[in-house]
C-alpha positions in Angstrom: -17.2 27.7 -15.4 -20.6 27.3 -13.0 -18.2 30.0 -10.5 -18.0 32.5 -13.1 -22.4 32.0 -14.1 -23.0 32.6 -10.1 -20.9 35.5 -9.4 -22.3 37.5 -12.7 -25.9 36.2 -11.0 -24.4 38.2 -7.6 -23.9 41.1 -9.2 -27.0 41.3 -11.0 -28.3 40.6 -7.7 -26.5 42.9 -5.8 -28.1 45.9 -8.0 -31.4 44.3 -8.2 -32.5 43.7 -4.3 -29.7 45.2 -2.2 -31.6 45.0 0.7 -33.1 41.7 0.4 -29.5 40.4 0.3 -28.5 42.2 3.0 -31.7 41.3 5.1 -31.0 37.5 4.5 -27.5 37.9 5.8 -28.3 39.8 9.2 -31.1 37.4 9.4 -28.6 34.1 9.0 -25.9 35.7 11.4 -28.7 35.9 13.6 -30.1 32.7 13.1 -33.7 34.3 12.2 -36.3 33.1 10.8 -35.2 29.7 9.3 -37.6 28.3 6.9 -36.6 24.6 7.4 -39.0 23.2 5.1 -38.3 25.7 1.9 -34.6 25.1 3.0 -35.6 20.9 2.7 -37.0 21.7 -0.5 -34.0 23.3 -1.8 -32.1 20.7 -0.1 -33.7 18.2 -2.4 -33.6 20.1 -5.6 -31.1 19.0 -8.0 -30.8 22.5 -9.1 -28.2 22.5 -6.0 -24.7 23.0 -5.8 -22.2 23.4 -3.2 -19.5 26.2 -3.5 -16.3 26.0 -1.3 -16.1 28.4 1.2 -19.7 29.8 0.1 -21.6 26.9 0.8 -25.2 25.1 -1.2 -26.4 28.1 -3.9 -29.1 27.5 -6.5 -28.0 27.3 -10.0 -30.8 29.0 -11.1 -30.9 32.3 -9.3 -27.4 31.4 -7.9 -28.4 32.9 -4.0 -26.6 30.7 -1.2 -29.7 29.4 0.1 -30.0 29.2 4.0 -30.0 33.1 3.1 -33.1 33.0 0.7 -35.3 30.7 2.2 -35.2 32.6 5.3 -37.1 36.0 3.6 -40.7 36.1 3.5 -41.0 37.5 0.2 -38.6 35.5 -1.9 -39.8 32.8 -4.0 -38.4 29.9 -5.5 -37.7 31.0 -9.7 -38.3 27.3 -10.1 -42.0 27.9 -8.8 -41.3 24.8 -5.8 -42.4 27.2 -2.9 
């Protein structure tokens, strides 16, 4: 039930940093600011899983990751950048 854990980590989300979310989406559509090395890191991080139609989210936090890695101000909750 991994789909079930991610989507109540959304919505927790969702309430908790609305507009982080929403700054890593218009900065993905946009193809800004891509962080290729945290996005390598995360790559590499058996922490990741792939999510049809969604695409490579991190168990932990469960944000779709070429979203997160492109905000300055997010960190990784496993401490690797």
């Amino acid at each position: 039930m991994k789909i079930v854990e991610i989507l109540k980590k959304w919505i927790k989300a969702i309430f908790s940093k609305p507009l982080t979310i929403l700054k890593s989406i218009i900065f993905n559509i946009l193809n800004k600011n891509k962080n290729l090395k945290r996005l390598e890191i995360c790559n590499n991080c058996d922490k990741k899983i792939n999510i049809k139609f969604v695409g490579d989210v991190c168990d932990v936090c469960g944000c779709i990751l070429d979203n997160k890695t492109r905000i300055k101000d997010e960190h990784c909750d496993l401490g690797k950048w």
